[in-house]
VEXDREN-2710 file (C-alpha; in Angstrom, 1 decimal):
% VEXDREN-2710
k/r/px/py/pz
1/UNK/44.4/-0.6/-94.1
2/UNK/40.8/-2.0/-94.8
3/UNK/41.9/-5.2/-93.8
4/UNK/43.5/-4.3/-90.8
5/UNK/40.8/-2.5/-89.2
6/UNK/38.0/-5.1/-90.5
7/UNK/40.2/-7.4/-88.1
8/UNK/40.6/-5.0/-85.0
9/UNK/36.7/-4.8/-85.0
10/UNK/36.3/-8.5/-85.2
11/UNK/38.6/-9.2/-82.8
12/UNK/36.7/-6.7/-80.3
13/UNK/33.2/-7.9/-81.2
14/UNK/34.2/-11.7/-80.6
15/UNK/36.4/-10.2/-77.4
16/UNK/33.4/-9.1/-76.3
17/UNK/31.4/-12.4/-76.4
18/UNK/34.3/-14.6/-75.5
19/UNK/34.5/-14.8/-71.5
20/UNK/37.7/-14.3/-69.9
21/UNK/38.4/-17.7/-68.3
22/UNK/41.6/-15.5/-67.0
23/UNK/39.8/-13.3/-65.1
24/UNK/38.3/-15.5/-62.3
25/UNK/40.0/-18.3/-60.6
26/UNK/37.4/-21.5/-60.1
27/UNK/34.9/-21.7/-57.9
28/UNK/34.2/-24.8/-55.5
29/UNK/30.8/-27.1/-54.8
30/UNK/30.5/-24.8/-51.6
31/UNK/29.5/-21.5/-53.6
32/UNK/26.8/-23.8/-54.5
33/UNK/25.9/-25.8/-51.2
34/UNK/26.2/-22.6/-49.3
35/UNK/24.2/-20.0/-51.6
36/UNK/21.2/-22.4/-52.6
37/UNK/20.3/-23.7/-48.8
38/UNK/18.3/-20.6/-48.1
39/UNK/15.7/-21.9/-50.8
40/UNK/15.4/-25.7/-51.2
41/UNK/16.9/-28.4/-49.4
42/UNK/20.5/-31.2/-49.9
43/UNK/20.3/-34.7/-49.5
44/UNK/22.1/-37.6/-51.1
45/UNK/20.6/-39.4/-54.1
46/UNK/21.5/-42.7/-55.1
47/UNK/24.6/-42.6/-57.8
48/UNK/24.1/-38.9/-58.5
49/UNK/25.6/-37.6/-54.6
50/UNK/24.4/-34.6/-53.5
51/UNK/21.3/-32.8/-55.1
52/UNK/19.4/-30.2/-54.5
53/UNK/15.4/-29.7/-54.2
54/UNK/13.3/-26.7/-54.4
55/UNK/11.1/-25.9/-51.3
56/UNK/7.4/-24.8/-51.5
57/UNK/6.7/-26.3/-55.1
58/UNK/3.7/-28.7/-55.8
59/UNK/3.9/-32.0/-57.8
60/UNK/2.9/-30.5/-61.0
61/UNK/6.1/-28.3/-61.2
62/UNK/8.7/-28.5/-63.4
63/UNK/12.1/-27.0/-64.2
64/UNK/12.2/-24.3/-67.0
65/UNK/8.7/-23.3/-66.3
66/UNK/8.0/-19.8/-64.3
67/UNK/10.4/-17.6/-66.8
68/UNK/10.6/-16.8/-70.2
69/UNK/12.8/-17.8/-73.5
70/UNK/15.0/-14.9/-74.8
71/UNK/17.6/-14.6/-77.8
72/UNK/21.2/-13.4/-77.0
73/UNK/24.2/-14.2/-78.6
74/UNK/24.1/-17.6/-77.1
75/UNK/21.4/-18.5/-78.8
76/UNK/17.4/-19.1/-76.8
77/UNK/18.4/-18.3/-73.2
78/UNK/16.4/-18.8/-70.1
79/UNK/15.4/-15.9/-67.9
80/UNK/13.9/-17.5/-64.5
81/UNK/12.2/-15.4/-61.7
82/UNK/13.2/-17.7/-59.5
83/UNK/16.0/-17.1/-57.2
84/UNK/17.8/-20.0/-57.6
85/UNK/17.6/-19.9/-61.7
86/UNK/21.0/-18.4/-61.7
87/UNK/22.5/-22.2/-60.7
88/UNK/20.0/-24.7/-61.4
89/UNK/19.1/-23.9/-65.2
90/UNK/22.6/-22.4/-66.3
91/UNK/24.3/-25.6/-64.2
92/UNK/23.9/-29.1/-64.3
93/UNK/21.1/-30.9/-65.4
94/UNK/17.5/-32.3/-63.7
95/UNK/16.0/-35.9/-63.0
96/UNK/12.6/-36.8/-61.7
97/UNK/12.8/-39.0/-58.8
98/UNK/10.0/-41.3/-58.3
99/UNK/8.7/-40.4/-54.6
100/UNK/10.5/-37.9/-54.3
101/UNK/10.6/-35.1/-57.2
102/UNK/12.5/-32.7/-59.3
103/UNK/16.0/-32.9/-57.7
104/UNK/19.0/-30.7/-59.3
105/UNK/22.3/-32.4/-60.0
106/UNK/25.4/-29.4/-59.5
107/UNK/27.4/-28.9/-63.1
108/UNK/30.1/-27.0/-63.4
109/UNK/30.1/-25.8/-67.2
110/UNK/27.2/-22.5/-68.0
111/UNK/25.1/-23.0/-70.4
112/UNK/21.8/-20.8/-71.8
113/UNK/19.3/-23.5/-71.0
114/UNK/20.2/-27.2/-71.5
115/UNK/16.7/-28.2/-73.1
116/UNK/15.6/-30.9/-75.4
117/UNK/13.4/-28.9/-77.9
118/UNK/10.5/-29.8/-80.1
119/UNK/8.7/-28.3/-82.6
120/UNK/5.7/-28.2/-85.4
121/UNK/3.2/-26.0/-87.3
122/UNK/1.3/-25.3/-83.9
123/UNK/3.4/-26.7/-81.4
124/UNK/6.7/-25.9/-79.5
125/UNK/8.1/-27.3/-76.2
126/UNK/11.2/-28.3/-74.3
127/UNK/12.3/-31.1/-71.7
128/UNK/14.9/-30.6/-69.0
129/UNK/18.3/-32.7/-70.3
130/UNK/19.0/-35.9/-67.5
131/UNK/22.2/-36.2/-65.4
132/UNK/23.4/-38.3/-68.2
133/UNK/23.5/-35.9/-70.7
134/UNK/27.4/-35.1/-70.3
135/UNK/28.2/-32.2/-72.9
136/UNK/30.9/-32.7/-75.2
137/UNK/32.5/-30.4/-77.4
138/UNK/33.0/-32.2/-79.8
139/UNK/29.5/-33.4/-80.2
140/UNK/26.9/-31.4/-78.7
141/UNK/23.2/-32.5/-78.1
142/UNK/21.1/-32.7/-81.8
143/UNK/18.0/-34.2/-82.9
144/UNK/19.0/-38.0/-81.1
145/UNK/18.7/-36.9/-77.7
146/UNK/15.3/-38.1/-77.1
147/UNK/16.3/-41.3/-78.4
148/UNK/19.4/-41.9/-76.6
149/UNK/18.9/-40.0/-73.2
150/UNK/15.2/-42.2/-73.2
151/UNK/13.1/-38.6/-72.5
152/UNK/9.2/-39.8/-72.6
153/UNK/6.6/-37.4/-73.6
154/UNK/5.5/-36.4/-69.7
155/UNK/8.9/-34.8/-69.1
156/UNK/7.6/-31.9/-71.8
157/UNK/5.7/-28.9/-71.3
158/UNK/4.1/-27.8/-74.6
159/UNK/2.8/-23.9/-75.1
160/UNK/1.7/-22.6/-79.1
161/UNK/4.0/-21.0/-81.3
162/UNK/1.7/-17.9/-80.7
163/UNK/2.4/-17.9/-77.0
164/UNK/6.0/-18.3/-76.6
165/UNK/6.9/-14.8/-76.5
166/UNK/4.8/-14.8/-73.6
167/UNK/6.2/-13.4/-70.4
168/UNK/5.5/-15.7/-67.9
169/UNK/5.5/-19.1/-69.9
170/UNK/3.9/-21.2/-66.8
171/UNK/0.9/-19.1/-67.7
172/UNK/0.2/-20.6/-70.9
173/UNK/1.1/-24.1/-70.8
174/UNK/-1.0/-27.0/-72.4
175/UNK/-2.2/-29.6/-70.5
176/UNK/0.2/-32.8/-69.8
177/UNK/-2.7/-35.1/-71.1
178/UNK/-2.6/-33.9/-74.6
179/UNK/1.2/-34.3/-74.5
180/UNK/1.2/-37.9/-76.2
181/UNK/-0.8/-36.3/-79.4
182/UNK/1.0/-33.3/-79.7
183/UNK/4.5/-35.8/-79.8
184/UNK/2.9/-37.6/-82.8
185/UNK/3.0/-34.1/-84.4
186/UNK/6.0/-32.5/-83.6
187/UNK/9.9/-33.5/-84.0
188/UNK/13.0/-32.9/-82.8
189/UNK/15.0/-29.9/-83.5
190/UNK/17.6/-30.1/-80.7
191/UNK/21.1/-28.1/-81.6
192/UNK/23.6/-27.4/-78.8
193/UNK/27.2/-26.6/-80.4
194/UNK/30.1/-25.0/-78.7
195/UNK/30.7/-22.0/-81.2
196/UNK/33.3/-19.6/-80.7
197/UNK/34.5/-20.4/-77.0
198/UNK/30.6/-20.3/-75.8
199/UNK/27.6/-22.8/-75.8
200/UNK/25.5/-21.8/-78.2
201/UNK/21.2/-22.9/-77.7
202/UNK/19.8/-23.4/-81.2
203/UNK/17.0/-25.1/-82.9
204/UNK/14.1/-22.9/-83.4
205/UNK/14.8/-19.9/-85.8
206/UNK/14.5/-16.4/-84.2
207/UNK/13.0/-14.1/-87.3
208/UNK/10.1/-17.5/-88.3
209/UNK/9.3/-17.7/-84.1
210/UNK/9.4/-14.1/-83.9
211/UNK/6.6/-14.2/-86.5
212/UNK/4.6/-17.1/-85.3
213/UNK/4.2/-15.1/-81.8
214/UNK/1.5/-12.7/-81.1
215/UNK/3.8/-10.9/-78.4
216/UNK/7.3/-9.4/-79.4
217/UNK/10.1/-12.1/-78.3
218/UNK/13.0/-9.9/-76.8
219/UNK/16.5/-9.6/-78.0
220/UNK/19.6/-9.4/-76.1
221/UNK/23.4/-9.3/-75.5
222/UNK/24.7/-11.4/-72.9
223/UNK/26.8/-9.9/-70.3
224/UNK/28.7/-12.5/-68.3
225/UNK/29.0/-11.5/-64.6
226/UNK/32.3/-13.2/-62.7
227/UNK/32.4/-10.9/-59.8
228/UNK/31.4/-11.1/-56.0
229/UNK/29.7/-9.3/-53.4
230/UNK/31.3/-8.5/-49.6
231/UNK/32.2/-12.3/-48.5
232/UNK/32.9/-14.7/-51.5
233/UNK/31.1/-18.1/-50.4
234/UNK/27.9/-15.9/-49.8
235/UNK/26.3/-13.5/-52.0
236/UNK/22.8/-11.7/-51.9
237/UNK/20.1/-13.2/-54.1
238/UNK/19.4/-9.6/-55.6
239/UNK/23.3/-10.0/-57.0
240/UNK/22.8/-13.4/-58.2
241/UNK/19.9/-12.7/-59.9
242/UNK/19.9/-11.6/-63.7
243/UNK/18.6/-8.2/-64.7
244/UNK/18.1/-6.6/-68.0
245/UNK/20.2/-2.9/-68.3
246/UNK/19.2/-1.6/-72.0
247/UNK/19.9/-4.0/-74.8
248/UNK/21.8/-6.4/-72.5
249/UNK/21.1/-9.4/-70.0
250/UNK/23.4/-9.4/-67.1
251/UNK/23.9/-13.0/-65.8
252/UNK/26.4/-14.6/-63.3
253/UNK/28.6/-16.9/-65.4
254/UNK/31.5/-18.3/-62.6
255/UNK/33.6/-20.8/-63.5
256/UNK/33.3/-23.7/-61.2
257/UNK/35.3/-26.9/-60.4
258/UNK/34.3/-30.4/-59.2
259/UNK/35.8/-29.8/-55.6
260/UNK/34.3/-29.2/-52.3
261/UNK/36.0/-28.8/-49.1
262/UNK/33.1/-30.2/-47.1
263/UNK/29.8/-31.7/-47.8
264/UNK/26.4/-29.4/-47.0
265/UNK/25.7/-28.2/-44.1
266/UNK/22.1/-29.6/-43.6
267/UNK/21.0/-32.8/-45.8
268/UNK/17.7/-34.2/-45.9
269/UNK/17.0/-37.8/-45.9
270/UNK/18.7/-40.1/-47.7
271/UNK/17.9/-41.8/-51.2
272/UNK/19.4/-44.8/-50.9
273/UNK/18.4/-46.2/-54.7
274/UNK/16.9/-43.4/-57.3
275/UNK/14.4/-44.6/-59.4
276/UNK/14.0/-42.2/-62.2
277/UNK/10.7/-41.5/-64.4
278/UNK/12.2/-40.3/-67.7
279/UNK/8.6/-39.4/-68.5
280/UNK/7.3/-42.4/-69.5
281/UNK/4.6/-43.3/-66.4
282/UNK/1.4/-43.2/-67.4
283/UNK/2.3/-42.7/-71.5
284/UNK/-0.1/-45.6/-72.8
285/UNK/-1.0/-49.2/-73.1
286/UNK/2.1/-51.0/-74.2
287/UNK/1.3/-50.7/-77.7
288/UNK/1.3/-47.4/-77.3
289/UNK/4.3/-46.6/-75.7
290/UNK/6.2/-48.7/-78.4
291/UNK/4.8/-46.9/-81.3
292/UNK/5.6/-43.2/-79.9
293/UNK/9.5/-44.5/-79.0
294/UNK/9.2/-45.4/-82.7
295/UNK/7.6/-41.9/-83.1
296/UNK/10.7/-40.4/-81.5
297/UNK/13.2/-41.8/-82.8
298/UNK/15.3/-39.8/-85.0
299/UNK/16.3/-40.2/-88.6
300/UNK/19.9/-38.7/-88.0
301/UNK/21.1/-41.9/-85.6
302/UNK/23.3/-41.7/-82.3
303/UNK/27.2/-40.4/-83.3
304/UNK/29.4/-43.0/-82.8
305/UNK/31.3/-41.4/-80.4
306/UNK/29.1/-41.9/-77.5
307/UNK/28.7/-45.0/-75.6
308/UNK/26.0/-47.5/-76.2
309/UNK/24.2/-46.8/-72.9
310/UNK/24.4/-42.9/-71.2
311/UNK/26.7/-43.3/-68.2
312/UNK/26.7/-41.2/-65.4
313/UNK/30.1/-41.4/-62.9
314/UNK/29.4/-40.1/-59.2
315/UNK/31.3/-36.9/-58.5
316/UNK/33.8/-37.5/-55.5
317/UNK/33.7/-34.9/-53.1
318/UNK/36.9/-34.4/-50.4
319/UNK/36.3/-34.7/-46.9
320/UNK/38.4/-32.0/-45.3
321/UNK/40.0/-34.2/-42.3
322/UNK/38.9/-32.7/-38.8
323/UNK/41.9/-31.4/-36.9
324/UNK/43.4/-32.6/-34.0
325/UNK/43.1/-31.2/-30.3
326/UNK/46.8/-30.2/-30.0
327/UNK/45.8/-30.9/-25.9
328/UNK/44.7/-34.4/-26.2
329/UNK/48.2/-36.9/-26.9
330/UNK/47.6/-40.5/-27.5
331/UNK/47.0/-43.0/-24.6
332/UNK/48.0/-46.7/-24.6
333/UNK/45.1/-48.6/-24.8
334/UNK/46.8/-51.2/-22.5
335/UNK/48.1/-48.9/-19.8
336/UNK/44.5/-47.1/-19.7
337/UNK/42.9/-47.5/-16.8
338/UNK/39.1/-48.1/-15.9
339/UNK/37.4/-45.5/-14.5
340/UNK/36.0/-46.1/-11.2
341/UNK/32.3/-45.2/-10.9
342/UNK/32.5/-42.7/-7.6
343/UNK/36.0/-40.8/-9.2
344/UNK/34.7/-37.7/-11.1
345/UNK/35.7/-37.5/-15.2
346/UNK/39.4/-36.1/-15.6
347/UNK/39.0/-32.5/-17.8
348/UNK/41.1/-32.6/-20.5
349/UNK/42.2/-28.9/-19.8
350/UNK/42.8/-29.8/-16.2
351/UNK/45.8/-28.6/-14.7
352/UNK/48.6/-32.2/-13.9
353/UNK/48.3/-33.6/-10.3
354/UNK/50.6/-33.1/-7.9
355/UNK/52.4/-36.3/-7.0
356/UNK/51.8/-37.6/-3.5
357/UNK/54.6/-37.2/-1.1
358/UNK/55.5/-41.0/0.0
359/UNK/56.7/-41.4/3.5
360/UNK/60.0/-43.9/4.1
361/UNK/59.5/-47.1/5.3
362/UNK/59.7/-47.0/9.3
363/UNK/63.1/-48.8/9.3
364/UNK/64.3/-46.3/6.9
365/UNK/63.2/-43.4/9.3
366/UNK/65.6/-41.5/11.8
367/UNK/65.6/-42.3/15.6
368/UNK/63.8/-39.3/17.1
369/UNK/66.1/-37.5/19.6
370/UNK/62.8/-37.6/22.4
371/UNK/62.4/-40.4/24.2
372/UNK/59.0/-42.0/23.9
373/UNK/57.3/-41.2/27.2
374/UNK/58.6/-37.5/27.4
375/UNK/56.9/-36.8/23.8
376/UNK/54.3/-34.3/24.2
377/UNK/52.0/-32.7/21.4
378/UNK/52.5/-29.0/20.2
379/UNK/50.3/-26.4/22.0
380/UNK/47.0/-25.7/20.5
381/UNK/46.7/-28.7/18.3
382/UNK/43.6/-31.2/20.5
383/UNK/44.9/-34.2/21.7
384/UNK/42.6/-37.3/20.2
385/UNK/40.3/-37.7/22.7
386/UNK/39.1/-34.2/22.5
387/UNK/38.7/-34.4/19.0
388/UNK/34.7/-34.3/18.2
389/UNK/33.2/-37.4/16.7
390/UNK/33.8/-38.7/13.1
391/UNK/30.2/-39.4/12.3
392/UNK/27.2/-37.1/11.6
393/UNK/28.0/-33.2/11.2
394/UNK/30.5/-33.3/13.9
395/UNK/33.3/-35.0/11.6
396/UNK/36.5/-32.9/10.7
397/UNK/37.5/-32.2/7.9
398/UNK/40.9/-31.6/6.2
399/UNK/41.7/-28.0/6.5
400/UNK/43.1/-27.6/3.2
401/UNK/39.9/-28.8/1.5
402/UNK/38.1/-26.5/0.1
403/UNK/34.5/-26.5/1.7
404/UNK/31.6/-24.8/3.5
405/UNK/32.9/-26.4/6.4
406/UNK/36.3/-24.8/6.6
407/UNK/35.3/-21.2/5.5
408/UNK/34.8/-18.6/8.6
409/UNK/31.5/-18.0/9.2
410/UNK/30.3/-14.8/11.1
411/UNK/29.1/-14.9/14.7
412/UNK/25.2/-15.7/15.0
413/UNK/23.6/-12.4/16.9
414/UNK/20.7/-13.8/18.3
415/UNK/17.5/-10.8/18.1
416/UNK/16.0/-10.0/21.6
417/UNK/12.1/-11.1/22.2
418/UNK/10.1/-9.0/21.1
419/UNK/6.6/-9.0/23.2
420/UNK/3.3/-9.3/21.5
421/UNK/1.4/-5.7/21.9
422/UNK/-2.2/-6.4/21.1
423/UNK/-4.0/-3.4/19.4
424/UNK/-6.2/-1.6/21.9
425/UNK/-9.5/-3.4/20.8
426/UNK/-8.1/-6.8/22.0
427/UNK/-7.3/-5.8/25.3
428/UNK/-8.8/-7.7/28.1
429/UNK/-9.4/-6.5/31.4
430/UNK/-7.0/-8.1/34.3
431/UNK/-8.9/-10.8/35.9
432/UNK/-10.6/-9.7/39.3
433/UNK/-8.9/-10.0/42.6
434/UNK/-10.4/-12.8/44.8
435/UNK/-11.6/-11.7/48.3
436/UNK/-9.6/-11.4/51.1
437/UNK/-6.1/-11.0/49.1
438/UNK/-4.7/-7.5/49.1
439/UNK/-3.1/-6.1/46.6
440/UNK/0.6/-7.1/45.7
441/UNK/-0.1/-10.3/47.4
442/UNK/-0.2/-13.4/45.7
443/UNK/-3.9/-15.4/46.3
444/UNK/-3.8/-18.8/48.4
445/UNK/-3.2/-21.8/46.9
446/UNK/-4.5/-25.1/48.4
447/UNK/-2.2/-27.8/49.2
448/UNK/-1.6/-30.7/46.8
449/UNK/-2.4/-33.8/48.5
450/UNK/0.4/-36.2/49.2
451/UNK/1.1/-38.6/46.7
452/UNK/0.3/-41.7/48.7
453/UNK/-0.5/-45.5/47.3
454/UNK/-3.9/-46.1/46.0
455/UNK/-4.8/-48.6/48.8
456/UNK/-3.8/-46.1/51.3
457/UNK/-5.5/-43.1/50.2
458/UNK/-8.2/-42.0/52.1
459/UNK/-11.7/-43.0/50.4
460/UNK/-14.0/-39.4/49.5
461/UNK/-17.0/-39.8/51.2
462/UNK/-20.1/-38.4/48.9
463/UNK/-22.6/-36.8/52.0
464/UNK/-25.9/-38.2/50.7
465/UNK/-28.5/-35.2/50.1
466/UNK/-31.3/-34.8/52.9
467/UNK/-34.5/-35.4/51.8
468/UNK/-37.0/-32.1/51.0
469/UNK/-39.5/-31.9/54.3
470/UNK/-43.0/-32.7/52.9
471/UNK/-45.4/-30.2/52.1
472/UNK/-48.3/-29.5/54.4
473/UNK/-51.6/-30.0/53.1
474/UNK/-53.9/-27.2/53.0
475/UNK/-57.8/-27.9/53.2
476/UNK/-59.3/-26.1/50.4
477/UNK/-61.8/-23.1/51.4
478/UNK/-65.7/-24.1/51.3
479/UNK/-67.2/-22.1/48.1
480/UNK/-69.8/-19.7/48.6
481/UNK/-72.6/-20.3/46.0
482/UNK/-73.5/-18.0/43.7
483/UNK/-75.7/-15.3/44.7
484/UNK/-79.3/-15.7/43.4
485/UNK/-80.2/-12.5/41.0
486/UNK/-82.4/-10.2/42.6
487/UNK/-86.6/-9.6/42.3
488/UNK/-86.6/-6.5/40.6
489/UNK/-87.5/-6.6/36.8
490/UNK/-85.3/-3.7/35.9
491/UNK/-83.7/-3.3/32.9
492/UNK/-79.7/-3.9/33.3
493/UNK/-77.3/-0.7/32.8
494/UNK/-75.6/-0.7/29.5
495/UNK/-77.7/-2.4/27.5
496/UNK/-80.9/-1.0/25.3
497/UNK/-84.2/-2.0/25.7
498/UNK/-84.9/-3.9/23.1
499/UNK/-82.0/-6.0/23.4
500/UNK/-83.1/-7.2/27.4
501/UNK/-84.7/-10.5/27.2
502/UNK/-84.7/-11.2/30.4
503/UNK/-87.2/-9.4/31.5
504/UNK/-89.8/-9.3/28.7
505/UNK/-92.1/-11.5/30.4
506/UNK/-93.3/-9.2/33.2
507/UNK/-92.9/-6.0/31.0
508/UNK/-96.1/-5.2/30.2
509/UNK/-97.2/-3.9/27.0
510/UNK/-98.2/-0.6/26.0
511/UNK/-101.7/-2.0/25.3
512/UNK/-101.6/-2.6/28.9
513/UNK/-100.7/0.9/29.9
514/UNK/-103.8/2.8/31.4
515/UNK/-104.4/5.7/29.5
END
């Protein structure tokens, strides 16, 4: 009885942790090219085909940097607060494109975080995994994935064991430049084994790391989402992204499958031949750079089972073929012909011609009962000669045409004149009546002379003005000299004594005066 319920709870603890690959059917390429546009942009890279890049990131970012690490029952997990950490650190796998970036390659198997880890004393840090790095089962990825998968120190991002449980890991980073010293120091504890029907992230061990750090690292059970939200191709970011309920980490885990029904919508240019920095630019002199390969290499060797050189084989993605225009049918190119330049473009929709009514041949006519000369025209139809002219406005038209010309137009009413009134301040008084014309009767008008030649047209004499009768002279009037003032030594009127010098010779003076 022990026994049997020791196995019923085993089989509903490892039930529990096993995804139901059952459950879900696959999911194409397009829940990827459809739900991952809104934040980065497609375009075709060299032998990878289509990848994805992030928008609005600088040229110091990296993948597996603004998040933390976790521990679930798969093992060190990634927990991104970026929206599009569901896809591109779960699926797939990174390379750094010289001139061009970080740029996503779609995967289809879910993984916690497919890392290359490394570890010391001080030290821990982690480099995205390259398109290259195929998982197999059978294998995994250990220690020799530096080695084999050429990963150069600059692809790392280093933090100290102290600041790993930190919850925004970007925060804490050491800088790139010390990365080459901090290799010499550290090694590689990569372990990435399929356990139990799941990918399981080892390599560092939980209860020592858990120690090391100064803030609590968190511990989870992974829940493994597989449903969808309203239309299937296009979910909401807030249901794609993962969210902690209690003791558990809810994470979209859909299986997916290499196909696609149609390439992305929108692809950015094209990246003809990829040139890849595994993260070796700017490592060192020479020398250098050949002791730290030595440095990395590890003491475990490359399994046997794996090629000598990582290969990477270009996904092929179906073209869904576009469908035919049941209206258009197939023309022989032969019997085609050219289109004239004045004849207007045949719609495709248009309704067939009507075929033109042929007339016989005149031999092959009737003989008309009339005889020619007693052939008249039907009434109201004009005979030619009253017909208007062909040219200008006046040409007729066919009737059945469709046409301004042929449609009725209404009779013209033609407005009467309406006569100026002027306001009463411009009224002007009527012109006064010359004399002699009574009223009611119109004023005399001199004749016009006759319109004669100009040699015989009496010559207009100009009378020549009379001359102005001179003006008489008049002798001028003898003056009368001035009269001579008078005797008398008296003083003027108007004027005071003192002021009369005239006369102040013969005034005597008061001396003079008898007494």
């Amino acid at each position: 009885m022990k026994l049997l319920l020791s196995l019923l709870g085993a089989t509903i603890l490892f039930g529990a942790a096993i995804p139901s690959a059952a459950a879900r059917e696959e999911v194409s390429m397009d829940f990827f090219y459809d739900n991952l546009a809104p934040y980065g942009s497609w375009r075709d890279v060299g032998d990878y085909g289509y990848c994805w890049q992030p928008f609005d990131v600088d040229s110091q970012w990296q993948p597996y940097s603004d998040g933390r690490w976790v521990f679930t029952d798969a093992g060190w997990t990634w927990d991104s607060y970026e929206p599009y950490g569901w896809a591109v650190y779960h699926y797939g796998r990174w390379a750094n494109v010289i001139d061009v970036g970080w740029v996503w390659v779609p995967g289809t198997e879910w993984g916690p975080g497919w890392v290359s880890w490394r570890h010391s004393q001080r030290y821990v840090g982690w480099a995205p995994l390259p398109p290259e790095a195929q998982f197999l089962r059978a294998i995994g990825f250990s220690v020799w994935v530096d080695e084999y998968y050429d990963i150069g120190p600059g692809n790392f991002r280093f933090v100290e064991n102290r600041d790993f449980g930190a919850q925004r890991l970007n925060t804490v980073f050491i800088d790139r430049r010390q990365n080459i010293e901090i290799i010499h120091q550290t090694t590689n504890i990569t372990n990435i084994t399929y356990v139990n029907n799941i990918i399981y992230n080892g390599g560092l061990e939980y209860n020592e790391q858990s120690q090391r750090s100064a803030s609590p690292i968190l511990r989870y059970r992974l829940d493994r989402r597989q449903d969808f939200e309203g239309d299937r191709r296009h979910q909401t970011a807030e249901h794609l992204r993962s969210r902690v309920n209690g003791d558990s980490l809810s994470v979209i885990a859909l299986p997916f499958s290499r196909h696609a029904s149609a390439p992305p919508s929108k692809l950015a240019e094209r990246v003809g031949r990829a040139e890849i920095n595994h993260g070796w630019r700017g490592a060192g002199s020479p020398d250098e750079v050949s002791a730290l390969r030595e440095r990395m290499k590890s003491k475990a060797g490359v399994p046997d089972k794996l090629p000598a050189q990582p290969q990477f084989q270009r996904p092929e993605i179906p073209r869904t073929p576009r469908v035919a225009d049941p209206r258009m049918k197939p023309v022989d190119p032969s019997s085609k012909a050219k289109p004239t330049r004045d004849a207007p473009p045949r719609r495709v929709d248009a309704p067939p011609k009507a075929p033109e009514k042929k007339l016989p041949p005149k031999a092959d006519r009737p003989p008309s009962t009339v005889p020619e000369a007693k052939r008249t025209p039907p009434t109201g139809i004009p005979r030619r000669s009253e017909l208007p002219s062909a040219s200008g406005k006046d040409r007729m038209r066919d009737p059945r045409a469709p046409g301004p010309a042929n449609v009725p137009q209404p009779p013209k009413v033609r407005e009467p004149e309406r006569k100026k009134v002027l306001p009463p301040q411009q009224r002007t008084q009527p012109p006064a009546r010359p004399e002699g014309v009574k009223p009611g009767q119109a004023p005399r008008v001199a004749p016009k002379p006759p319109n004669l030649p100009p040699d015989k047209r009496p010559r207009s004499v100009t009378p020549k003005p009379t001359p102005a009768a001179p003006k008489a002279r008049v002798a001028p009037s003898p003056v009368s000299p001035p009269p001579k003032p008078s005797a008398s030594k008296s003083p003027s009127r108007g004027k005071p004594h003192g002021d009369d010098r005239s006369g102040a010779k013969g005034r005597k003076k008061p001396s003079d005066e008898p007494k």
